[in-house]
C-alpha positions, 0 to 999 in steps of 0.5 A: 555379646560382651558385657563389660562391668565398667568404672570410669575415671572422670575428670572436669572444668569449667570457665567463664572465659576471657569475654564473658561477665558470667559463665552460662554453661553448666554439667554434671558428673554422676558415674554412680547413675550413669550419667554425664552431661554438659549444658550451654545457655543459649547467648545473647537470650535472657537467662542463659545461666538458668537454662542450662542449671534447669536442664543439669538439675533436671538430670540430677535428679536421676537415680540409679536405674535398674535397666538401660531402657529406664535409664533411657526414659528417666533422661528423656522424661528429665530433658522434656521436664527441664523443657516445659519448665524454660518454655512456662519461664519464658512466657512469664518472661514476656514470651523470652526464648529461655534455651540451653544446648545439652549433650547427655552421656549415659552407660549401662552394662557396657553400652553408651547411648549419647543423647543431644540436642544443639551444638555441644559436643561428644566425643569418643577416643579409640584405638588411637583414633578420635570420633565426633560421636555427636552432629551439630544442630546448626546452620552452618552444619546443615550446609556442609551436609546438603554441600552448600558449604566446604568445611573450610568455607564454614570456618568464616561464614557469618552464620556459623554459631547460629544453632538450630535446635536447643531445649526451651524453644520448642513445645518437644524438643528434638533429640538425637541420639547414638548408642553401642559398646563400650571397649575398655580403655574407651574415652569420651569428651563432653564439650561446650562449643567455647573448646571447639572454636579455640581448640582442634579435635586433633589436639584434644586428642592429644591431650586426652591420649597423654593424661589423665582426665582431670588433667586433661580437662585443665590443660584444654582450659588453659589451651583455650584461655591462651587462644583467647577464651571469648566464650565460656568454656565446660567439659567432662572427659571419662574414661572406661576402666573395666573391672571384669567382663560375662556375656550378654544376651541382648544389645543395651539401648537397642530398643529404645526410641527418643520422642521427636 
């Protein structure tokens, strides 16, 4: 199997959009860990700003592992940390729901695993194709999925942003989570649903295919911000610049398994 010693070229943004009196979302870009992330407080609950800033410093707080299996657990073992920490806030809160949606990029010796829990997005830009790597935790998507729902029926259905799972609810929170190589040249898109609703994954693959990632997170802001911004809006995009590439015994992530 191949195994590719990969760099990345990273480039990221965020705003507090048009509507909105303060931004909830946060992330994080740690390509020395091998780790990105992007967080989304949960609106219209107390302390959106603060859920998401636990669950990124929980991440932050991940050094450089020695293997994609410890990788694996020191972000699963962060994500369940940042979890009971909002759920204790939440009780001193009066028994507030105090959550966040999280989206986790991690890469080790060539591999990916993408790890989420809610309706922030991850991305992957290949052979001239993009993916939606991630499946949203949400209610509208539960439909689409059991046939209830067209996909063009969800565009205007009342429930559409309501999610269905995100840290800081649940005693263990659900995670979900994919995993294979990494090709060079391989883009990922880390987002908060505040670029979806406004922006076409069409034409995030344009603009990631056209520049460089910084520049293609500033141009899908300023995109966002011309539809009108009525949420707040973060995203990372990285891409895989490869340095050399040997052979590898064994499939990283591969043997993992999330706590549900």
């Amino acid at each position: 199997m191949r195994k590719v010693q990969a760099s990345f070229q990273t480039g990221a943004a965020s705003h507090v959009g048009l509507v909105r009196g303060r931004n909830e979302d946060n992330y994080l870009v740690r390509p020395e860990a091998g780790i990105w992330a992007v967080a989304d407080g949960m609106g219209g609950h107390d302390d959106g700003d603060v859920a998401s800033r636990t669950i990124i410093e929980a991440l932050q707080s991940i050094d450089a592992p020695n293997s994609a299996d410890e990788l694996l657990s020191l972000c699963e073992n962060s994500i369940f940390e940042a979890n009971s920490r909002l759920k204790e806030l939440g009780r001193q809160h009066g028994d507030a729901i105090i959550g966040t949606t999280v989206a986790v990029l991690l890469v080790f010796d060539g591999y990916f695993a993408c790890i989420w829990c809610g309706d922030s997005r991850i991305y992957m830009v290949r052979q001239n194709t993009i993916a939606q790597i991630s499946r949203d935790h949400t209610e509208v998507q539960d439909l689409i999925a059991r046939g209830a729902l067209t996909a063009k029926e969800a565009e205007t259905w009342s429930g559409r942003n309501a999610i269905t799972r995100a840290i800081g609810v649940l005693d263990c929170p659900e995670l979900e989570m994919r995993s294979g190589p990494i090709d060079v040249g391989d883009v990922f898109v880390l987002c908060t649903d505040g670029l979806t609703r406004h922006v076409q994954d069409s034409e995030i693959f344009r603009v990631v295919t056209n520049s460089g990632p910084q520049t293609a997170c500033d141009q899908l802001i300023q995109l966002t911000l011309d539809r009108g911004a009525f949420d707040n809006v973060t995203l990372i995009v990285t891409r895989c610049d490869a340095e050399s590439a040997t052979d590898a015994d064994d499939e990283a992530f591969a043997r993992a398994d999330l706590r549900e």
